[in-house]
N, C-alpha and C positions, 0 to 999 in steps of 0.2 A: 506390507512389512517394510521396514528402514532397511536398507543396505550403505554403505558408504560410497563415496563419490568415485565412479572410476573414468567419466563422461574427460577425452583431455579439454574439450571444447568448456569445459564448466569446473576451470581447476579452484583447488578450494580456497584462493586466494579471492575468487568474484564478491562473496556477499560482503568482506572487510572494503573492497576497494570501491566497490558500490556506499555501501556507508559511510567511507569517506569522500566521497562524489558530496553527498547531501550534507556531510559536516561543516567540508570546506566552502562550500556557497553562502554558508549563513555565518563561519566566523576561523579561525587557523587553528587548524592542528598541528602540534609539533610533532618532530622524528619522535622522543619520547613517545608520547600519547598515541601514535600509532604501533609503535611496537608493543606496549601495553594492549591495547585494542588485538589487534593480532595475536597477542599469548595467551588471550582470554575466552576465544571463540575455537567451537570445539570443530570436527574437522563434518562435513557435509554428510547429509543420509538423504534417502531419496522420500519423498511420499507419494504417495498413488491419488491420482485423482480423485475425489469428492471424501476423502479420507479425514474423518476429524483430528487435527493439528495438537488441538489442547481444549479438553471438555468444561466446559460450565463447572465450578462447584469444588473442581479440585482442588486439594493441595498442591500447591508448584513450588520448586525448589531451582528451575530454571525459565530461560527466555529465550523466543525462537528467532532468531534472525533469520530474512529470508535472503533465500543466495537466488534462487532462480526458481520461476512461475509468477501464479498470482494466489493469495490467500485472502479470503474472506470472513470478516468479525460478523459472525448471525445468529440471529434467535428466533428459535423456532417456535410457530404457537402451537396450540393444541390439537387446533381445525390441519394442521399440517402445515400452514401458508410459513415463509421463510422472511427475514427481512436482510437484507444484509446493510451493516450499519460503515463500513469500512470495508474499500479495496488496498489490498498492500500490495506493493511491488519490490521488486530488486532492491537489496540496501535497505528494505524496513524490518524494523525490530516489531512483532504485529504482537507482542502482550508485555513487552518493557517494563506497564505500569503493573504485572506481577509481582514485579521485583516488589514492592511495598505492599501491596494489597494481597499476595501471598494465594490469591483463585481470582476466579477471570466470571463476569455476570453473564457471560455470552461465551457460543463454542469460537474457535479459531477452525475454518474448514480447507482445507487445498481444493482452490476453483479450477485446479488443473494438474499435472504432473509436477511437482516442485520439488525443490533442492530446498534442505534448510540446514541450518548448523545452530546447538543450542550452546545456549551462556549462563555458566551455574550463576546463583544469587549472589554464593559466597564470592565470586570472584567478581562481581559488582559490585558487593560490599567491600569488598578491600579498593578498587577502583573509587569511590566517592570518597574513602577514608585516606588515600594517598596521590591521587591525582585530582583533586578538586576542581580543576576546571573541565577536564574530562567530564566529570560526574553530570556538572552543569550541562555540556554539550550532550547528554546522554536525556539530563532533564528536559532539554529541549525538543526531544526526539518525542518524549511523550507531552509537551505542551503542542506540539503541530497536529499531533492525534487528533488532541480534543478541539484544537481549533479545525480541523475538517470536519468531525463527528459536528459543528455547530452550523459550519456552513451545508453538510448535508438536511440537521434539521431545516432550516431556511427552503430551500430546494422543495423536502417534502411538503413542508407547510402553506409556501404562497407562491411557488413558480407552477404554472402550469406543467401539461408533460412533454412538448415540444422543448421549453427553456430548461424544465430538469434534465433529459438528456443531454442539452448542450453544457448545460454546465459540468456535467461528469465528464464526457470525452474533452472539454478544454482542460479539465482538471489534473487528467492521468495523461493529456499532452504534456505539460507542464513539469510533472511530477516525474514522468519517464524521460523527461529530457534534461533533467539535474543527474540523470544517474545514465546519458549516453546510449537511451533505447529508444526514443522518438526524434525526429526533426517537426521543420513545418509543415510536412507532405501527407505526416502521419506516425503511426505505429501498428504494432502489431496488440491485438490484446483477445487473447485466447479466452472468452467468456461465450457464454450461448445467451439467447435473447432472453431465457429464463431468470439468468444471471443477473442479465441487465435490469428487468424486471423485480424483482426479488432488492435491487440497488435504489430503484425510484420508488416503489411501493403501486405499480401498474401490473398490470396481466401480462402474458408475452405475445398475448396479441394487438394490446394498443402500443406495445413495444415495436412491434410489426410497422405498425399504421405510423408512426413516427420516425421511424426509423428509414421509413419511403417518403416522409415531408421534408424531413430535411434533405436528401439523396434530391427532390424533386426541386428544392429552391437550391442548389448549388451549393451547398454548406457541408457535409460530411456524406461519408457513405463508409457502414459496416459491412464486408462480404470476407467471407472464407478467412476469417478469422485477424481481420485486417481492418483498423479506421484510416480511412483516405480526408485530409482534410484539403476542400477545393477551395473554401472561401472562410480561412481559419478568423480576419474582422468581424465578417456578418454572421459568426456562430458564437462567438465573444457579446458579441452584441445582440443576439436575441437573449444570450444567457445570463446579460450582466454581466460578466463573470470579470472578476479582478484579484490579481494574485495576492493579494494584502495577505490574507489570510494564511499564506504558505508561508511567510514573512523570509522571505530572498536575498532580502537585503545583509550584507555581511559587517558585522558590527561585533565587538568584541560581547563575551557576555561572563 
């Protein structure tokens, strides 16, 4: 069950200031457009772990931003097996593109304890209606979606499973460190090997077996709920992996 935010460590100002972490990397927000942003996001509720967020199918009339955890976009098949198509973090809006398509083809699940705060439609729709570039910076928020959903196909398709996990944990290094939760050392990411699993399309046992190759060539190491990166070039470089697709760059839009 939701309750509202009482954590002082998690006041309800983190998932706005997080969101503007990733706005302002890609282009300026002004004082306006953040006090906007700010009167629009409603105040934090807690979720319980493995809890579905927002089901397949539904009507939505809002948009969850997350404040704090990790939330998972998955679809589950028939045989049971899960896939998850999307990790979100701190500062992401994890069904945005609701706001237009109005139901979600996939569940939203909390991969852990999370903080979220939701955002009526209606007051997005007045956002796109009177803050225009806002809107756009909002647009943007679901164009980066899809360009990771593209690079994850890529990953499943033609990287093996040594490179597929290197490229997820360079990924959400990356991505956790526009929004102030990673360095180059590492981060913390509360997921179980099933998670991870379920993230590449592998079992949690060759998640296992890789997850001790790379530990064993000096590249990362997963333990107790923590990636360590010891040799963050040469796990870049078995992954390929290039930020293009996060697009970083700060440009007006």
């Amino acid at each position: 069950m939701a309750a509202r935010m009482s954590d002082p460590l998690a006041p309800q100002s983190v998932g706005v200031d997080k969101l503007l972490l990733k706005l302002r990397v890609r282009d300026d927000v002004s004082a306006l457009e953040e006090e906007v942003l700010r009167s629009i996001i409603e105040p934090p509720v807690a979720i319980a772990s493995r809890s579905v967020v927002v089901k397949e199918g539904i009507p939505l009339e809002r948009s969850a931003l997350l404040v704090q955890g990790m939330l998972g976009r998955c679809k589950d098949m028939r045989d049971g097996q899960r896939q998850i198509t999307e990790v979100h973090v701190p500062g992401d809006f994890a069904d945005l593109h609701s706001f237009t398509l109005k139901r979600l083809d996939q569940d939203v699940v909390a991969l852990n304890d999370c903080w979220i705060s939701w955002v009526p439609h209606a007051a997005l729709r007045a956002v796109t209606d009177t803050q225009p570039h806002l809107g756009r910076l909002l647009w943007l928020s679901t164009n980066l979606d899809a360009a990771i959903h593209r690079a994850w196909t890529v990953s499943l398709g033609r990287r093996d499973a040594p490179a597929r996990l290197a490229h997820l944990l360079c990924e959400l290094q990356v991505r956790l460190s526009v929004v102030g939760m990673a360095d180059e050392d590492g981060y913390a990411l509360p997921l179980t090997q099933v998670d991870l699993a379920e993230c590449l399309g592998l079992t949690a046992v060759h998640v296992n077996r890789v997850l001790r190759q790379l530990r064993e060539q000096g590249l990362a190491t997963f333990r107790s709920g923590r990636v360590t990166i010891e040799d963050f070039k040469g796990l870049r470089r078995l992954a390929e992996f290039s930020t293009d697709y996060l697009f970083l760059d700060k440009r007006p839009r």
